[in-house]
MDAnalysis code that builds the backbone (N, CA, C; Angstrom):
import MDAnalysis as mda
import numpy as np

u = mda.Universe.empty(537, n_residues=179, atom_resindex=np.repeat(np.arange(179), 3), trajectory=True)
u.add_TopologyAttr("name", ["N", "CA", "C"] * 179)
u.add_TopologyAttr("resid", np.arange(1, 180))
u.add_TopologyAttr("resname", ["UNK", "UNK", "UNK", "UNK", "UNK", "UNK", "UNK", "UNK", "UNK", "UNK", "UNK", "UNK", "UNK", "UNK", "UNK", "UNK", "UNK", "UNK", "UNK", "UNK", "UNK", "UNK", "UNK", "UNK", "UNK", "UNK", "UNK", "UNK", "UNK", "UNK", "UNK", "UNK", "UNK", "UNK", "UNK", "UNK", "UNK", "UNK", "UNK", "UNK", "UNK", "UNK", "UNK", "UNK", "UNK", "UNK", "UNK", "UNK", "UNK", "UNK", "UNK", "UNK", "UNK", "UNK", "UNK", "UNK", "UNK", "UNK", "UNK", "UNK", "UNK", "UNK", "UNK", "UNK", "UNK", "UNK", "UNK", "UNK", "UNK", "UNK", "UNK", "UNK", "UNK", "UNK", "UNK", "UNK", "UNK", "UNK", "UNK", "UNK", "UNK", "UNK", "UNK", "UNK", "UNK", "UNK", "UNK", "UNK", "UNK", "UNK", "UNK", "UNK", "UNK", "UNK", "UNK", "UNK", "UNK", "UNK", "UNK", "UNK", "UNK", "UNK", "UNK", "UNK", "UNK", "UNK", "UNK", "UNK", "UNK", "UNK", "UNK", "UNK", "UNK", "UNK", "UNK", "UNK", "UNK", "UNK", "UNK", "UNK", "UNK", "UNK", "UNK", "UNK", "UNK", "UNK", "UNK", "UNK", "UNK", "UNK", "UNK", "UNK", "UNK", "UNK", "UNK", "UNK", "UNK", "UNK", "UNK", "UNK", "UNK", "UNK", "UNK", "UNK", "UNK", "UNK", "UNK", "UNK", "UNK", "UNK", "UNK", "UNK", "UNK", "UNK", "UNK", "UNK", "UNK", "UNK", "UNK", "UNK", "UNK", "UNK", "UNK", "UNK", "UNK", "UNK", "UNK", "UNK", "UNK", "UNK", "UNK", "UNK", "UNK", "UNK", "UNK", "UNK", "UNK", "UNK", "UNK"])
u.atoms.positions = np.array([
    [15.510, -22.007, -103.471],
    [16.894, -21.699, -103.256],
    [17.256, -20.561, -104.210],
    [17.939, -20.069, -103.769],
    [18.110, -18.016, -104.637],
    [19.771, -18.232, -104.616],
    [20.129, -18.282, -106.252],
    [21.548, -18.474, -106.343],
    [21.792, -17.180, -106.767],
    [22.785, -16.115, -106.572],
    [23.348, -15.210, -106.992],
    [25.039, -15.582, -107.986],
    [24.983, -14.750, -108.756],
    [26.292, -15.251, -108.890],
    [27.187, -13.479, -109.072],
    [28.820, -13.281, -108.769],
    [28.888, -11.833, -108.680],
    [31.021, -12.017, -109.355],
    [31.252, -11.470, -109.715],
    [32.563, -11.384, -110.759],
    [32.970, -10.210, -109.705],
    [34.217, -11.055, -109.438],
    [35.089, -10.357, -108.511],
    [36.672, -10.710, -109.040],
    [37.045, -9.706, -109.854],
    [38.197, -9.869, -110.997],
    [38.759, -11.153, -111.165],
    [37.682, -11.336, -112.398],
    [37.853, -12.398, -112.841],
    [37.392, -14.033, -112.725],
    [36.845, -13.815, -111.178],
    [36.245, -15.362, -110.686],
    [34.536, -15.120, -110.460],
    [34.258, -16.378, -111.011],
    [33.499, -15.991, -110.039],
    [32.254, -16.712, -108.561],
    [31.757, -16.146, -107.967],
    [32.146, -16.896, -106.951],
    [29.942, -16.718, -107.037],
    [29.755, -18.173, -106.162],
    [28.595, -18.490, -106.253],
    [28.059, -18.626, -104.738],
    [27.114, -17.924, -104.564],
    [26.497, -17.764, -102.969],
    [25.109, -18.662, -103.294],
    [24.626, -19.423, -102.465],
    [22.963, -19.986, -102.163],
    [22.774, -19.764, -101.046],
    [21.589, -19.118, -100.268],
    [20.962, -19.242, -99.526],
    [19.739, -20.003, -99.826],
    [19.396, -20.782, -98.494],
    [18.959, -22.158, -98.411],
    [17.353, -21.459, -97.360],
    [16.286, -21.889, -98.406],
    [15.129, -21.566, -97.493],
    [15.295, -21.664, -95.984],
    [14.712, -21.023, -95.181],
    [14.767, -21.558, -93.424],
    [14.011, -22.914, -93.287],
    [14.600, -23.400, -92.100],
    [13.975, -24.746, -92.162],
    [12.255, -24.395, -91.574],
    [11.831, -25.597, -91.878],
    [10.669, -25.973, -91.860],
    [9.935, -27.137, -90.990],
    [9.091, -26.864, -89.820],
    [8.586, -27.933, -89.176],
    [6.507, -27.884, -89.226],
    [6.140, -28.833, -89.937],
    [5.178, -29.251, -89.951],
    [4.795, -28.359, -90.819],
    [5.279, -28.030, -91.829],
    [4.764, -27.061, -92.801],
    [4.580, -25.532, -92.342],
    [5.271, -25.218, -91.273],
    [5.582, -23.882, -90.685],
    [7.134, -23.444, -90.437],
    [7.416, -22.470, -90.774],
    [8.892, -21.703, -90.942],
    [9.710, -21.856, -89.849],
    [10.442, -22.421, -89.122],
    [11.018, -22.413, -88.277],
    [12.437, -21.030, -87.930],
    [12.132, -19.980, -87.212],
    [13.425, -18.672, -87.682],
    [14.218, -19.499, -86.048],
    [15.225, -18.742, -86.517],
    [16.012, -19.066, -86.037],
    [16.623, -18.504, -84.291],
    [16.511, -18.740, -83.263],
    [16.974, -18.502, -82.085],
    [18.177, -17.826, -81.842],
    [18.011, -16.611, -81.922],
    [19.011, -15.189, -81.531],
    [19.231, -15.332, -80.015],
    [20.346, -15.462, -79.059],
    [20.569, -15.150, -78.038],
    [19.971, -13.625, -77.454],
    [19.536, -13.771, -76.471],
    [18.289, -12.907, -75.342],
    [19.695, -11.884, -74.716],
    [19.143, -10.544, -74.991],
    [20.166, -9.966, -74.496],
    [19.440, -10.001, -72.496],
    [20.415, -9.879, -71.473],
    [19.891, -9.733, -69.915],
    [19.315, -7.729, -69.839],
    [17.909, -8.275, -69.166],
    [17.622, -7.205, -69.139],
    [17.646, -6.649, -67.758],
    [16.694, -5.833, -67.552],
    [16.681, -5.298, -65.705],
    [15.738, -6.547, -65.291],
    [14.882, -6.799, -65.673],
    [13.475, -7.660, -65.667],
    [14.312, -9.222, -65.219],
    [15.232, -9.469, -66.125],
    [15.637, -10.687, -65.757],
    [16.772, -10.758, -64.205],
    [17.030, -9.442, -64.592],
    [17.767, -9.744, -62.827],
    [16.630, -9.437, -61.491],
    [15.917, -8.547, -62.006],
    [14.603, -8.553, -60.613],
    [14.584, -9.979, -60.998],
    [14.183, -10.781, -61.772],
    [13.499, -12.107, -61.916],
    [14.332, -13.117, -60.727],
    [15.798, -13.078, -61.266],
    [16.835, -13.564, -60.568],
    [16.685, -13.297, -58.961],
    [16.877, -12.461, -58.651],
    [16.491, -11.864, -57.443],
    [15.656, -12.323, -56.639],
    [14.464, -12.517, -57.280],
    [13.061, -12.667, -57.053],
    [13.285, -14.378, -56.600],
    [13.817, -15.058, -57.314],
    [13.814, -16.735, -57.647],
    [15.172, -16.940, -56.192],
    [15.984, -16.008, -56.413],
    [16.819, -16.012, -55.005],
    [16.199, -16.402, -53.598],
    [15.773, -14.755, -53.462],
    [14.895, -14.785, -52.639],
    [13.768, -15.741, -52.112],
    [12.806, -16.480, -53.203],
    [11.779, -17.282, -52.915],
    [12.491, -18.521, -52.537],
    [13.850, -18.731, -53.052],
    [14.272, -20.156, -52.432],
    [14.796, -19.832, -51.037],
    [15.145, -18.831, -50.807],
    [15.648, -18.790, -49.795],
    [14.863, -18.860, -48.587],
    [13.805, -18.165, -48.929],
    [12.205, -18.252, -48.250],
    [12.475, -19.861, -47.962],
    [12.228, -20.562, -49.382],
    [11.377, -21.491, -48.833],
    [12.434, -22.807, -48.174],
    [14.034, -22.799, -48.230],
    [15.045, -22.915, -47.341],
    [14.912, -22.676, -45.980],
    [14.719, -21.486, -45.567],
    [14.183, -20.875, -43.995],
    [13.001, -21.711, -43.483],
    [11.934, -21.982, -44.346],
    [10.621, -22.712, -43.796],
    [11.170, -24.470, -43.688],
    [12.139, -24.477, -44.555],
    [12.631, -26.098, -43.996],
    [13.579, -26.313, -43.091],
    [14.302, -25.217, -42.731],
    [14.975, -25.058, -41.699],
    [14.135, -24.977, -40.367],
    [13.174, -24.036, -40.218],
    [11.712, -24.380, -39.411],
    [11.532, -25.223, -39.121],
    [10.754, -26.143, -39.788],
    [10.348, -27.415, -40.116],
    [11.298, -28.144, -38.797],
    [12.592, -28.451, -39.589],
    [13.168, -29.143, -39.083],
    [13.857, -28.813, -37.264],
    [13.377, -27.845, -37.259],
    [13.525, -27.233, -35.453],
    [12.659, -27.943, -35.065],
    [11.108, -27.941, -35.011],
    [10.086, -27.957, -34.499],
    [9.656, -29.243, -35.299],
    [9.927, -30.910, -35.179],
    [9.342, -31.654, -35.513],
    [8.356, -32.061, -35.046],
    [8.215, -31.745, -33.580],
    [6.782, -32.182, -33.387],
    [5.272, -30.961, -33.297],
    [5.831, -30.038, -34.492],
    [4.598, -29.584, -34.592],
    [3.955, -30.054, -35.698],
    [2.135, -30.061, -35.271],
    [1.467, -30.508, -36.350],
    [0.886, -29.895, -37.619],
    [1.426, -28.051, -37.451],
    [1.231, -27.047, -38.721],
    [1.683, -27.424, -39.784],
    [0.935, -27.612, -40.766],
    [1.455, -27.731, -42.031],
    [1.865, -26.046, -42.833],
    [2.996, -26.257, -42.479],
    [3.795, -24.701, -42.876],
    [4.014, -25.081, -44.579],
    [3.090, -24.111, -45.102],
    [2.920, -24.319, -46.650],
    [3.072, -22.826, -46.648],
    [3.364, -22.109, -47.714],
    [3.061, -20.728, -47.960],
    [3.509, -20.463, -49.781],
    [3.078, -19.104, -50.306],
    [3.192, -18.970, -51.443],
    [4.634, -19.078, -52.009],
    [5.415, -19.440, -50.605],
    [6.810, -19.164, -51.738],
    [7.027, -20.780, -51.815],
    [6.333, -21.522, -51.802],
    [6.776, -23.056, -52.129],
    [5.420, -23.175, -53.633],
    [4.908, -22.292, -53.815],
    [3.899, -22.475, -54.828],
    [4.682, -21.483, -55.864],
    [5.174, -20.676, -55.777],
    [5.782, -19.656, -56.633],
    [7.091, -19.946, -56.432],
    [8.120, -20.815, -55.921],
    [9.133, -21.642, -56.558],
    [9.075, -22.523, -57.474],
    [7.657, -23.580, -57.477],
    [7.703, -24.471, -58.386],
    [7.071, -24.034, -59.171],
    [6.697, -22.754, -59.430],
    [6.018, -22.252, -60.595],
    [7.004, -21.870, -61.932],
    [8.224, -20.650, -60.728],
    [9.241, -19.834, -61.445],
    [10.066, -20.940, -62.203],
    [10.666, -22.428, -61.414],
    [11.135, -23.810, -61.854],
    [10.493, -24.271, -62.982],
    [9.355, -24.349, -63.147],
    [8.922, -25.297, -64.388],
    [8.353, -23.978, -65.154],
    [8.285, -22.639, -65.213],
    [7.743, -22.138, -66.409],
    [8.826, -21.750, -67.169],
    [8.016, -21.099, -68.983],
    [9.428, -21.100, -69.361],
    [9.988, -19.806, -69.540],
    [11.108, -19.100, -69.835],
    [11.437, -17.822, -69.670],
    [10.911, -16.817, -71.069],
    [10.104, -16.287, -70.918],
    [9.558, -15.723, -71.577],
    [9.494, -13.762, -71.520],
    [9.628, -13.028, -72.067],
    [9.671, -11.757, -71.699],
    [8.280, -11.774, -70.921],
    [6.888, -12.153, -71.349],
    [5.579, -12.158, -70.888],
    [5.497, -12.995, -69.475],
    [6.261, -14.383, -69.609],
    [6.972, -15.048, -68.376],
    [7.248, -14.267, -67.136],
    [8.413, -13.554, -67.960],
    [9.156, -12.433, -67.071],
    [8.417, -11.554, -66.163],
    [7.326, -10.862, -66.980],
    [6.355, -10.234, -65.966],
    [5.473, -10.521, -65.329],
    [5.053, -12.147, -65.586],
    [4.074, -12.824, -64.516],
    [4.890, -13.375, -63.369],
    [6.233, -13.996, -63.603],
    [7.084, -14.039, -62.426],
    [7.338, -13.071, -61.477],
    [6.832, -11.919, -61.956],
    [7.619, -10.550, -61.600],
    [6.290, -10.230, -60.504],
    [4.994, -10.867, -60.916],
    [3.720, -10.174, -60.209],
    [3.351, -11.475, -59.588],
    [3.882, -12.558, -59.433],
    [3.751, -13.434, -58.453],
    [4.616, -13.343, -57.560],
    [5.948, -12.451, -57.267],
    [6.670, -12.203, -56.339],
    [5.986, -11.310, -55.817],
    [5.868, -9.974, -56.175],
    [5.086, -9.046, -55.341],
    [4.194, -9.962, -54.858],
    [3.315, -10.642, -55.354],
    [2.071, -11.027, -54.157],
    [2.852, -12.055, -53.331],
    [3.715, -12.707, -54.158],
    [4.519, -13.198, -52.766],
    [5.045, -12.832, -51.474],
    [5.189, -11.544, -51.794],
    [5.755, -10.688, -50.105],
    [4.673, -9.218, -50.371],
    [3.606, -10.102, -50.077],
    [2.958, -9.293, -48.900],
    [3.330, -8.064, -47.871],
    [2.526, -7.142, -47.971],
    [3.027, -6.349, -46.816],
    [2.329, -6.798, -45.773],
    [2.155, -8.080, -45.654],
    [1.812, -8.330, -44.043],
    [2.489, -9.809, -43.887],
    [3.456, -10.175, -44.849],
    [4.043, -11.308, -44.691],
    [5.404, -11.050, -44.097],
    [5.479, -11.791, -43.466],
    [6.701, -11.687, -42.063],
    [7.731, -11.303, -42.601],
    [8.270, -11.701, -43.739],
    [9.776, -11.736, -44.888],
    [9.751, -10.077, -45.026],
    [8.671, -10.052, -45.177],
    [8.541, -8.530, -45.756],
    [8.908, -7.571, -44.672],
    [8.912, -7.261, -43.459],
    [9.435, -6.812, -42.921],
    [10.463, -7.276, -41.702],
    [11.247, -8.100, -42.219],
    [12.155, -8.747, -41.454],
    [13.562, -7.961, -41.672],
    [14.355, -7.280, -40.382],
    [15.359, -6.684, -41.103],
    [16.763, -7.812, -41.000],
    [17.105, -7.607, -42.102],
    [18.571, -7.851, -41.950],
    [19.953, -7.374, -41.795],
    [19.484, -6.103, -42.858],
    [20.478, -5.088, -42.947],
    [21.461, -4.326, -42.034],
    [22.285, -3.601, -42.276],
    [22.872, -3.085, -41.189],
    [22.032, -1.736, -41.315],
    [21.293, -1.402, -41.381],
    [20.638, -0.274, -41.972],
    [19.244, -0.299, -41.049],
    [19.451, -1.237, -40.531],
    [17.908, -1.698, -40.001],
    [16.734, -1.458, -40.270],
    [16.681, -1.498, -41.886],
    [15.089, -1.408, -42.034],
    [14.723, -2.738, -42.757],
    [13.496, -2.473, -42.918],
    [13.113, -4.172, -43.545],
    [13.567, -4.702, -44.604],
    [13.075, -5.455, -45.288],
    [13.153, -6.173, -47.004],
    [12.887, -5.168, -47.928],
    [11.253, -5.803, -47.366],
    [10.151, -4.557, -48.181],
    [10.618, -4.539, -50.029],
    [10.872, -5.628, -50.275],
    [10.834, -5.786, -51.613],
    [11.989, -4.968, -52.288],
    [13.178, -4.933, -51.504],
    [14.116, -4.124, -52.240],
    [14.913, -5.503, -52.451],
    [16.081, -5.470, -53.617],
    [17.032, -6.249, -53.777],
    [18.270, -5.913, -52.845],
    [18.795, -7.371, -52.603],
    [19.558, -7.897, -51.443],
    [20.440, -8.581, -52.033],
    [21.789, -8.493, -51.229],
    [22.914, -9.605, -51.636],
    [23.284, -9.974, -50.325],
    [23.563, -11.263, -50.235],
    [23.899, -11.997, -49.432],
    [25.497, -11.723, -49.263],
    [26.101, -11.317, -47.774],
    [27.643, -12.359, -47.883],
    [27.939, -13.744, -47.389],
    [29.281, -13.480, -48.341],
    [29.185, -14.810, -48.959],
    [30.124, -15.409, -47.100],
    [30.888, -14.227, -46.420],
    [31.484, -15.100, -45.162],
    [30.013, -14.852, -44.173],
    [29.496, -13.826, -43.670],
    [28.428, -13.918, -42.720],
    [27.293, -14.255, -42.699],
    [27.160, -14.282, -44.195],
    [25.025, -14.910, -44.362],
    [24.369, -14.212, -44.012],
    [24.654, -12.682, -43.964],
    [23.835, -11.935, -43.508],
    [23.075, -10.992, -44.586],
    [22.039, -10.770, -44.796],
    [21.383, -10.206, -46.600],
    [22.077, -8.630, -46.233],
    [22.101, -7.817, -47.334],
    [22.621, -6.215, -47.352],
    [21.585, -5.704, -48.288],
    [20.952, -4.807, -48.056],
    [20.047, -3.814, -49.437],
    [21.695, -3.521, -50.100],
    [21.228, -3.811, -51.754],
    [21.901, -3.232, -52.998],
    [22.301, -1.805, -52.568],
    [21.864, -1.009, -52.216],
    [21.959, 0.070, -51.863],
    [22.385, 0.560, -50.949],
    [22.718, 0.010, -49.641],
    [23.221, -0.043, -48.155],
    [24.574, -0.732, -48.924],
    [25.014, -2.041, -49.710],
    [26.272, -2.106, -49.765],
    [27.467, -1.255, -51.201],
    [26.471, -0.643, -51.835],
    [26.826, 0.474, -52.383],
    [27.197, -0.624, -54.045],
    [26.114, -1.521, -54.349],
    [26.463, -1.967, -55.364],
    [24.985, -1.769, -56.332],
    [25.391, -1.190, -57.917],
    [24.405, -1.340, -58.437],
    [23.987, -2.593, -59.443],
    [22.375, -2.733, -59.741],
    [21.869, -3.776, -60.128],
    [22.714, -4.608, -60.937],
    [23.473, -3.641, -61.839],
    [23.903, -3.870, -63.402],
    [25.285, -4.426, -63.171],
    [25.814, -4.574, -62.006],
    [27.071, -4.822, -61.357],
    [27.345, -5.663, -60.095],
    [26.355, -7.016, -60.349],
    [25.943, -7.453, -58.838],
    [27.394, -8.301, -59.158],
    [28.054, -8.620, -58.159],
    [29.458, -9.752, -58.117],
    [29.052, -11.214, -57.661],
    [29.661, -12.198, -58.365],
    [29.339, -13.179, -57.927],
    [29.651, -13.347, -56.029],
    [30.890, -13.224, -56.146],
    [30.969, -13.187, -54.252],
    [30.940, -12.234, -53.834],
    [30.349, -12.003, -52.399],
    [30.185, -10.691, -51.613],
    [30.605, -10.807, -50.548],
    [31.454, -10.071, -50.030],
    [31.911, -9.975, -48.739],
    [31.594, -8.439, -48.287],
    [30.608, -8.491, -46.775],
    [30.030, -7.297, -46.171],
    [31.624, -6.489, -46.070],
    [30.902, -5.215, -45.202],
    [32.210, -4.106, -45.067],
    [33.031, -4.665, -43.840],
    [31.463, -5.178, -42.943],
    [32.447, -5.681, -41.651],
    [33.113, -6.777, -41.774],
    [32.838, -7.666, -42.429],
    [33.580, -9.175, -42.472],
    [35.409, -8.549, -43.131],
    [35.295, -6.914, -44.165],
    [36.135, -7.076, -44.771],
    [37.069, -6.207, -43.764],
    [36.326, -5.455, -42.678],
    [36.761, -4.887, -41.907],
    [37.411, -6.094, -40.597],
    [36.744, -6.840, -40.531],
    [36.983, -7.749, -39.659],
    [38.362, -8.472, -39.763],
    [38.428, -8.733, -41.303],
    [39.785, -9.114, -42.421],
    [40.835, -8.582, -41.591],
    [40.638, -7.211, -42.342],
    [41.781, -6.199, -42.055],
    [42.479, -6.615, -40.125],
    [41.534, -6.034, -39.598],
    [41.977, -5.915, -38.059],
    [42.255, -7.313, -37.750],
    [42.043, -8.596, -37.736],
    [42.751, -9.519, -37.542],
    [44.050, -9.895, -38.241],
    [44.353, -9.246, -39.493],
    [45.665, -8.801, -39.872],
    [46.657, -8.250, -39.632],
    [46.043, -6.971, -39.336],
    [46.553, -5.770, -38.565],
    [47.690, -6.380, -37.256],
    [46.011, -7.132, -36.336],
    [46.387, -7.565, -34.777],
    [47.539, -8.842, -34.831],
    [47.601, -9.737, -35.790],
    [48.309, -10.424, -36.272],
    [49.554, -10.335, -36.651],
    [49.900, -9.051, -37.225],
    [51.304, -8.754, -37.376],
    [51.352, -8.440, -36.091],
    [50.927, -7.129, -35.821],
    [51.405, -6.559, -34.690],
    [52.156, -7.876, -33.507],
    [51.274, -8.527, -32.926],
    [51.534, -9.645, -32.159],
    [52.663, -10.306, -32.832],
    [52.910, -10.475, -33.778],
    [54.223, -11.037, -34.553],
    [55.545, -10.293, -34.282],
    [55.157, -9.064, -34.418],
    [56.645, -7.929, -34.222],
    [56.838, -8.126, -32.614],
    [55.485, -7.941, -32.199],
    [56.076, -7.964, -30.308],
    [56.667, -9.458, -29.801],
    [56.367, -10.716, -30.625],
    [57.129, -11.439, -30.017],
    [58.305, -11.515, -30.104],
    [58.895, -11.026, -31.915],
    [59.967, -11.318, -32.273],
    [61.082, -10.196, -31.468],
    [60.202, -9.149, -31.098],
    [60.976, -7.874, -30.205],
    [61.313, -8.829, -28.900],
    [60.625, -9.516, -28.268],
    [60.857, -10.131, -27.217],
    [62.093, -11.164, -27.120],
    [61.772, -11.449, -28.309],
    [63.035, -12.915, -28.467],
    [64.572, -12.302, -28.257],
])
């Protein structure tokens, strides 16, 4: 223990710092909060995506009960991987290279379009809206990584908004003109 002592007109005032603790005869430092990097939102992304994958294959599943395929694929092996490992910067980049091999460029996801843009996945980041369920490339809805929003509403759903508003008054004024 390291006592200082320091005269500050007239008093004076006594500081200890207290060794770091100690487990099993090794230094225990202390746990600094992880600043979010790019890595952890691809990660995010990535862990999105694979559930969503593997959501779609139980949605499958459950169409087609009497088939006898056992529909297994890497994104039910690389969900319960990303789930039980622990977050690690080194973590970070093995999560990061089990997604790529997760979407394949010959795996169906991978070129499935959703977009209004109509091109595939192809391993770009996607946001879902939150009224149509329909995925958008980051880039097709004009949002960047560092700025993803918790809710998303597409252009058309917000366009859709509008004009049933629009058509809504309108129809309001013509009845009340009528009355």
């Amino acid at each position: 223990m390291v006592q200082s002592r320091k005269m500050t007109s007239g008093t004076v005032k006594v500081s200890r710092k207290l060794p770091p603790p100690e487990q099993d005869g090794r230094t225990i430092a202390p746990q600094t909060k992880k600043r979010r990097t790019l890595e952890d939102f691809n990660t995010f992304c990535s862990l999105i995506l694979a559930y969503e994958a593997r959501q779609e294959d139980v949605r499958q599943r459950n169409r087609s009960p009497n088939s006898l395929e056992s529909v297994s694929s890497s994104t039910d092996s690389a969900y319960s991987e990303t789930a039980s490992s622990p977050a690690s910067s080194s973590g970070d980049e093995r999560l990061l290279d089990d997604v790529d091999e997760e979407y394949s460029s010959d795996d169906e996801s991978w070129n499935k379009i959703t977009c209004y843009c109509q091109k595939p996945f192809a391993g770009r980041p996607m946001i879902e809206c939150s009224e149509c369920l329909t995925w958008i490339h980051l880039s097709c809805a004009k949002i960047r990584k560092s700025n993803v929003p918790d809710v998303f509403i597409c252009q058309k759903c917000r366009d859709a908004k509008t004009h049933d508003a629009t058509f809504e008054s309108s129809a309001d004024r013509a009845k009340d003109e009528s009355d």
